[in-house]
N, C-alpha and C positions, 0 to 999 in steps of 0.2 A: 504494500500500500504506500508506504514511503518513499518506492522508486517511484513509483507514476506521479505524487506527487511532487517530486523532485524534478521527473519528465516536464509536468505540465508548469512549475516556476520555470523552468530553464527556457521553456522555448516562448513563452509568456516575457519574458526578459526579452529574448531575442529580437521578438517583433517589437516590443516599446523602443529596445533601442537603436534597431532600421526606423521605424516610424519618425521618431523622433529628430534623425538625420534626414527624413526627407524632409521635416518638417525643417528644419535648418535651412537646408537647401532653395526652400521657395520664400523663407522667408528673408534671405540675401540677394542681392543683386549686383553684378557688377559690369560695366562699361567703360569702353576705351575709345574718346574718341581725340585725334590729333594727338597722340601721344599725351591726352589728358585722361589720367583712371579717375571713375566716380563711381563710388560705391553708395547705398543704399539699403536698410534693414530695419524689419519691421520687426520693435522694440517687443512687442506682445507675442508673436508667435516665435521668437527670439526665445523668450523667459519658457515656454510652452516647449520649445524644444530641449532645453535642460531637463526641464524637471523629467519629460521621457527619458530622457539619459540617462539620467538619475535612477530613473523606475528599472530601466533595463537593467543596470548595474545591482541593483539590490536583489532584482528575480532571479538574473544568472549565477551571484553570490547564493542566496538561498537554494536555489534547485539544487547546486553542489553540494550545499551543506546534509539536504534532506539524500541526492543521493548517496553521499559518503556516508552516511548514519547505517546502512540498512546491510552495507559490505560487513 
């Protein structure tokens, strides 16, 4: 019972923090024009993409833990 739910934290981790980087990704911008880079990022979906990071990092910590437990 332990593995699976070590299975289901880990890969619950995994997607928050793909998610999370795509959520990164749209919410940056960047453009070059004339040898002038301008960059732009939207501050909210910005903070919304840590905190996935964050989520990822703590599921994929914990699925380890639960399945190291059961070995």
């Amino acid at each position: 019972m332990n593995k699976l739910i070590g299975l289901i934290l880990l890969l619950a981790g995994i997607a928050a923090g793909v998610y999370g980087f795509q959520l990164y990704q749209d919410a940056t911008a960047d453009i070059s024009i004339l040898g002038l880079d301008i960059s732009a990022s939207d501050k909210e979906a910005t903070q919304q993409a840590y905190i996935f990071f964050g989520l990822g990092v703590v599921g994929v910590i914990a699925g380890l833990i639960f399945w190291k437990k059961t070995d």
